[in-house]
C-alpha positions in Angstrom: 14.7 116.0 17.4 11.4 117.7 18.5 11.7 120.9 20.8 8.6 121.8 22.3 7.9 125.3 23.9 5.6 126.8 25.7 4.4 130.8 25.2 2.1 132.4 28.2 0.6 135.6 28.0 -0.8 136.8 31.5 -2.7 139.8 31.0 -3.5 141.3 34.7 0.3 139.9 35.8 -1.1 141.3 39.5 -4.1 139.0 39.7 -2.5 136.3 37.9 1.2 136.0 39.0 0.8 133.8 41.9 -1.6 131.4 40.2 0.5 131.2 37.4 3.6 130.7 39.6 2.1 128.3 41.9 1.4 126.0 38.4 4.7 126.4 36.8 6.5 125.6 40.0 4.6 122.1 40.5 5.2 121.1 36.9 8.7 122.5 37.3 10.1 119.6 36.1 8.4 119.5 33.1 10.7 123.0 32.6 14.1 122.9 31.0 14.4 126.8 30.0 12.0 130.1 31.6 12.3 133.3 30.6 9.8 136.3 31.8 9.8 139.5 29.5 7.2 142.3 30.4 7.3 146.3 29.2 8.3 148.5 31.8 10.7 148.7 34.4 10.8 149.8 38.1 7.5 151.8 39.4 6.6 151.4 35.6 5.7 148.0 35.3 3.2 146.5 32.4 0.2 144.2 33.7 0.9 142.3 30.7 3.7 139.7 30.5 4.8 136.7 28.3 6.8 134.1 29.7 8.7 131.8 27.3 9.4 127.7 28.5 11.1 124.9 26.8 9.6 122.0 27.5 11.0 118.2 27.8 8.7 115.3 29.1 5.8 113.4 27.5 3.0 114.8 25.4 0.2 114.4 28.1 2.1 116.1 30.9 2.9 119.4 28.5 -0.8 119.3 27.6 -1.7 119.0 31.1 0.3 121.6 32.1 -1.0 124.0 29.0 -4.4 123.4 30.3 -3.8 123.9 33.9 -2.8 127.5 32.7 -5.2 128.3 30.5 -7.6 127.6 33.4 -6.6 130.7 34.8 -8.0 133.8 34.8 -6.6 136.5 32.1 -3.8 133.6 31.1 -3.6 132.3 27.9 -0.9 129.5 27.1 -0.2 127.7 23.5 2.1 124.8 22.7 4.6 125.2 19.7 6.5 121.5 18.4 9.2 122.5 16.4 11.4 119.4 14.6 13.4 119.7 11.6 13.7 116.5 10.7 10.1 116.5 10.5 10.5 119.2 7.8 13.2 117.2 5.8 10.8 114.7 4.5 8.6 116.8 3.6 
């Protein structure tokens, strides 16, 4: 069985939080797993972030939703298919 995730890396997280909220909230469902890491804590936070999803759904809603991403400014999002039985017959 495939899993499919999704890695985001927002570089001004100021500028680009809300867009990038706004987009992963529509295609929420789309979103079985989210997790937000970022250096820095309290008044220290980093403007850089990566944000980690596990994916379900077909093919041309993850794409779409990669691209509706990467459409924003400072945002750069990538697709990774991971399936072991894949690598079995190989």
């Amino acid at each position: 069985m495939a899993r499919h995730a999704l890695l985001i890396l927002v570089g001004n997280r100021k500028a680009a939080a809300v867009d990038v909220q706004k987009t992963l909230t529509a295609w929420g469902c789309l979103i079985k797993i989210r997790l937000g890491i970022h250096d820095g804590v309290l008044t220290d936070c980093s403007e850089k972030g990566l944000i980690f999803c596990e994916l379900v759904g077909d093919d041309d809603k993850r794409n779409e939703l990669t691209r509706k991403l990467n459409l924003i400014k400072g945002v750069c999002a990538r697709q990774i298919t991971l399936d072991l039985e894949a690598q079995d017959e190989e």
